[in-house]
N, C-alpha and C positions, 0 to 999 in steps of 0.2 A: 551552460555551466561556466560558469566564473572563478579561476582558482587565482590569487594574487599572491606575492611572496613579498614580505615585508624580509628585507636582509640586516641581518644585522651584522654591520663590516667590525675586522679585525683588525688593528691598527702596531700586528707582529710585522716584524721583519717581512721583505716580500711581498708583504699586502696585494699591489699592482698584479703580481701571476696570480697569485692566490685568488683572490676578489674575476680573473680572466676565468679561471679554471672554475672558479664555481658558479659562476652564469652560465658557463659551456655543461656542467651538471644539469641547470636546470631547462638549459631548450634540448638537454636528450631524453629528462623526464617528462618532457610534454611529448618529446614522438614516440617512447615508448608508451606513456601510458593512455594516450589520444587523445589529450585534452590541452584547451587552449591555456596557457600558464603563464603570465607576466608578473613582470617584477613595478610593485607600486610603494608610495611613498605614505607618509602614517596618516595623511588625510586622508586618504584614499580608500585606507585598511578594511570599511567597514561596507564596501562598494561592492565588496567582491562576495559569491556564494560560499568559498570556502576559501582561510587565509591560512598559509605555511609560515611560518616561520625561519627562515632561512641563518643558522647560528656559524657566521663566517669561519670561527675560529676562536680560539682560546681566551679570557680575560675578558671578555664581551658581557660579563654576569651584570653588574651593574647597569652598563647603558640599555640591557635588556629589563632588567626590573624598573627602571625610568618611563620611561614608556609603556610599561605591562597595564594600567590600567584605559590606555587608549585602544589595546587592540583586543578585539573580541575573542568570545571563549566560545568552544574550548580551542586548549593550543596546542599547536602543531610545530615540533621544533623537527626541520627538517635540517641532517647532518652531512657529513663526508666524514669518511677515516682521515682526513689530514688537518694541521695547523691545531689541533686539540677540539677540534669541532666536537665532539662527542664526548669529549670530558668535561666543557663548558656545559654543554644539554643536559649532562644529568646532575648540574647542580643546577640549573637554571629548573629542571624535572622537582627537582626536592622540593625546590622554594614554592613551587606553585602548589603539592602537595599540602606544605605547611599551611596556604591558603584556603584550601581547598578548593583551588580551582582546577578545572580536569583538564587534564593534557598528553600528550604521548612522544615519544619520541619517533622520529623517521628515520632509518639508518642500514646499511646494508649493502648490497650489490644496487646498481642502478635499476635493473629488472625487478628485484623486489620493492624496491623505494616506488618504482615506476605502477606495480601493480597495487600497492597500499596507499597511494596515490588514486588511482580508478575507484578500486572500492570505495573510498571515502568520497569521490566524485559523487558515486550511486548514490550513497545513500543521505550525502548534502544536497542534491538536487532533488529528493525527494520529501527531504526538510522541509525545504523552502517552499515547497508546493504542498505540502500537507499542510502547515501550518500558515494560510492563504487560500484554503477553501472556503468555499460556500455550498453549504448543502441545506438540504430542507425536510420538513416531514410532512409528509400530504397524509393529514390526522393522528392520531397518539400511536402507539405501539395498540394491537392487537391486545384484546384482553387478558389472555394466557402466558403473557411474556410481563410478567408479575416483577423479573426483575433485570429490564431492558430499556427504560427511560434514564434521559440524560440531561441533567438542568442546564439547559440555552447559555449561560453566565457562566459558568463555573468552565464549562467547555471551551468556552475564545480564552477566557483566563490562563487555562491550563495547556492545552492546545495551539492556540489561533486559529482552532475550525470557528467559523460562523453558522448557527444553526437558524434557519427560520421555520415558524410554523405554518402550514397555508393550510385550509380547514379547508374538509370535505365538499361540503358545499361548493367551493371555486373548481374543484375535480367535477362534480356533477354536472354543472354546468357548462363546462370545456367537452365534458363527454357529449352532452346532450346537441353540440353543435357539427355531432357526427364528420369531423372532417378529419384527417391528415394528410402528410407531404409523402407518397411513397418511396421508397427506397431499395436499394434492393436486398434487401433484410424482411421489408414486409414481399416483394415481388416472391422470393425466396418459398417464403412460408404460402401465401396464397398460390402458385406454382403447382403445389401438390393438391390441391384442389380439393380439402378435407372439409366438409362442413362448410361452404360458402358462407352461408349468413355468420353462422359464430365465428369465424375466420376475420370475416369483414368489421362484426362489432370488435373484435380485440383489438380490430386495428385501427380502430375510431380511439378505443381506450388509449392506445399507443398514444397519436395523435394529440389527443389532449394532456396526456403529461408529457410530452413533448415540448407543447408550448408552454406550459407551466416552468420548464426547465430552461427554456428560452426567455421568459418572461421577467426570471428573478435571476438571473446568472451564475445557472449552479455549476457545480461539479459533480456532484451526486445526491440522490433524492430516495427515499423510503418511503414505502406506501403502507395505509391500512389497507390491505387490498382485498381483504374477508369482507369488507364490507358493500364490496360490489356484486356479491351473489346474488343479496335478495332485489335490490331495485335496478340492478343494470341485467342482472341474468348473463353478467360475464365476469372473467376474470382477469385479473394483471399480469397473467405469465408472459405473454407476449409482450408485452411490453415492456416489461424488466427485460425478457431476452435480446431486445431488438438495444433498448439502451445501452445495455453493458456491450454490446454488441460494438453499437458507435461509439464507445468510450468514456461514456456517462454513468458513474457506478450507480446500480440501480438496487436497494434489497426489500426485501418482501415485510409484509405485516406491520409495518413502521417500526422496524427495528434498528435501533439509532445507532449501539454497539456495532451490531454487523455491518452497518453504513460503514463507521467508521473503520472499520475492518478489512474492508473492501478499497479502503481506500488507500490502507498501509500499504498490504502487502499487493496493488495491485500497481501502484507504484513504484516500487522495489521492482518487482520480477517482471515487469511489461506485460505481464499474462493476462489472458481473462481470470474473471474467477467465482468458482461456484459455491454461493452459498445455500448452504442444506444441513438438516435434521440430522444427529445419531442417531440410528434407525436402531440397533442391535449392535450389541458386541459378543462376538464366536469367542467367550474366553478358550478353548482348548489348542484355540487354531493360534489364537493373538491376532484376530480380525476385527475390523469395525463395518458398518454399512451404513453409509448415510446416503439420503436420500432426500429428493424436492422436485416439483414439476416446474423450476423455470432452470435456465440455465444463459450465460451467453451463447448468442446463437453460434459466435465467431471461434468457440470452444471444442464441442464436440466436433470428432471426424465425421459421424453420420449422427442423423435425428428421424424422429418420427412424430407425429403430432397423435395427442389425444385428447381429452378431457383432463380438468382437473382432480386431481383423486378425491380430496373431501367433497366435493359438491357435484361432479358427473358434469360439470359445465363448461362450457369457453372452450380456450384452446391450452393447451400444455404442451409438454416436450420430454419427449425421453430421449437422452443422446448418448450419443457411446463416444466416451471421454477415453482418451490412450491409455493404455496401460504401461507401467513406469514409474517411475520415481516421483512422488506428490508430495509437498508442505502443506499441514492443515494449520491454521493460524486462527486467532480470537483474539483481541485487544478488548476490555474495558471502556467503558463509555468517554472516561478522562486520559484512559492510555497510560493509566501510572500501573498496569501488570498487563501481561500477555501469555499465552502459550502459543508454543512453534514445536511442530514435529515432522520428521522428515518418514514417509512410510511408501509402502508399495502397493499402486492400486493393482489388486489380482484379477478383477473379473467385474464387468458391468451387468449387472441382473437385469430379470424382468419378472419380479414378480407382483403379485396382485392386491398384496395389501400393504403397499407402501406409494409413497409417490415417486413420479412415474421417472426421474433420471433417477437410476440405483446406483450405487459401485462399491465392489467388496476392498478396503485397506488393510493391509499387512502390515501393523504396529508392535514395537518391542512391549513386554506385558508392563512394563511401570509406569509407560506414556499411557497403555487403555485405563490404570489405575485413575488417571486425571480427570478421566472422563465420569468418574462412580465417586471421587470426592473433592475436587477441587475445580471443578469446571465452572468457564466464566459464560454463564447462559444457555442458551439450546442450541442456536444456529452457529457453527462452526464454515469457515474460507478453507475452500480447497481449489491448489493452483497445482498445475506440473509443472516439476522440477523440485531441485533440492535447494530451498532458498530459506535456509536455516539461519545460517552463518551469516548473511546481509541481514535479515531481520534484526539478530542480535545486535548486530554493530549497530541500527538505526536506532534502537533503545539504547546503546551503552551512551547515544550521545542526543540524544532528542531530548 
């Protein structure tokens, strides 16, 4: 991460201390808030992941609106309580308003500047990496996900994700040459020694989106993976599990939304994360239960292997995910809406007619309301932890 600080000096009495003392602000705000932080010059401005604005002092409003249209948005006017620094910023604030270019001010104790500083680290370094993916779709969305496709164009457009298509047929025959690299994600799973052959076939499936993911230089990949029941007689769980496992966001049925989904918030919180079905909502209790037979493997504390629940085939996973505090997230194909809810997973099921990783959430009753009328698609991200409030901020400025 890259943060630069364009200064804009004050040319009041004192200048010389003034101009000592607030360079000495900004090497404490880089040890408080652990990022590397230098001071660049206006060529420079547009080099950096995230640019401060550094407003010396008082009378600065001009040679700040001079320059305004060389430095990148949004702005960051980073202040002190001395020399008028923060009474120049919030007309510097206004002007930009009238533009409507977005901007905030930074101001306060060091510690606070220092921590709203981090956070905007997180969620510019996740900026830049979202929008700089390459991801893929190995065949269309699954038939049933009626309103889950995302036009390839309109998404780099809007995004900067790159989408490509690679047809089933290049999966078939990557599968057909029965090989992959073991790892110890597959050693893992083979280990329990459930079903050798279908063990073995999913880990051929592994294997060849594998190289498929290696081939085209992705970051994350979605599969039609229903359609490997009738001619492979396996399934993709394992393989989604082992991916997202390595760090390759991986989502089921060729779901391009939840790709995409997986990729925000999996970026954000450093978490694994599982994407799965609303299975039911316990309106008396204010519970949800979602459920899906892949999971990252690197997620759950314990797992077990089964079959797939629709088809009785392959290999699957039910794992028992911590109990705690969990964010369930959804973004849009284009990522111009999302929802984030912060709720408490109560209890990981086992029951028989759902698939096979279950877990019951403890949601306030106007968030289960989202889910019966304004919900964006079927497949909903669930990570642990309360990563609400970083989400937000990622949309207030993406």
């Amino acid at each position: 991460m890259s943060i630069g600080v364009y200064y804009v000096e004050s040319t009041n009495a004192d200048s010389v201390n003034i101009n000592s003392y607030n360079r000495e602000v900004v090497a404490k705000l880089a040890e408080l808030s652990g990022q590397k932080i230098e001071f660049t010059d206006l060529e420079h401005v547009n080099d950096h992941d995230l640019l401060l604005c550094f407003i010396g002092g008082g009378g600065v409003e001009g040679r700040f609106k001079a320059v305004l249209d060389k430095l990148p948005q949004p702005i960051f006017l980073l202040t002190t309580g001395l020399n008028n620094s923060l009474a120049a910023s919030m007309e510097i604030l206004s002007y930009l308003k009238q533009q409507d270019i977005p901007g905030e001010i930074i101001h306060g104790s060091e510690a606070k500047m220092a921590k709203r500083i981090a956070t905007l680290a997180k969620v510019f370094t996740a900026r830049k990496r979202i929008r700089n993916m390459r991801i893929a779709r190995v065949g269309a969305p699954s038939d049933w996900l009626i309103s889950s496709d995302v036009d390839a164009k309109a998404c780099k457009e809007e995004t900067g994700i790159e989408i490509i298509d690679v047809p089933m047929e290049e999966f078939f025959e990557e599968i057909a040459k029965k090989e992959y690299v073991p790892n110890k994600y597959t050693e893992m799973v083979k280990d329990r020694n459930w079903h050798p052959e279908d063990t073995e076939l999913c880990c051929q499936i592994y294997g060849a989106l594998r190289r498929i993911v290696d081939r085209y230089h992705l970051d994350g990949v979605t599969v039609r993976c229903f359609d490997l029941l009738g001619p492979i007689k396996g399934t993709g769980c394992l393989a989604l599990a082992v991916l997202n496992a390595e760090g390759i966001y991986a989502a089921c049925e060729g779901d391009t939304p939840s790709l995409i989904s997986m990729c925000v918030i999996g970026e954000l919180s450093g978490k694994p994360v599982f994407q799965a079905n609303p299975s039911r909502i316990v309106s008396d209790d204010n519970d949800i239960i979602f459920a899906h037979c892949t999971l990252p493997l690197n997620m759950p504390t314990e797992f077990e292997l089964m079959t797939h629940f629709e088809s009785d085939l392959g290999v699957a996973f039910r794992g028992h995910i911590q109990e705690g505090p969990v964010t369930i997230f959804k973004t849009s194909g284009l990522m111009e809406n999302y929802f984030v809810a912060a709720g408490e997973l109560k209890e990981n099921l086992k029951e028989r007619n759902l698939c096979r990783t279950q877990v019951k959430i403890h949601l306030d009753e106007d968030t289960l309301e989202y889910f019966l009328t304004e919900s964006i698609g079927n497949h909903h991200m669930i990570v642990n932890g309360d990563w609400v409030d970083l989400i937000d901020e990622f949309y207030k400025w993406f």
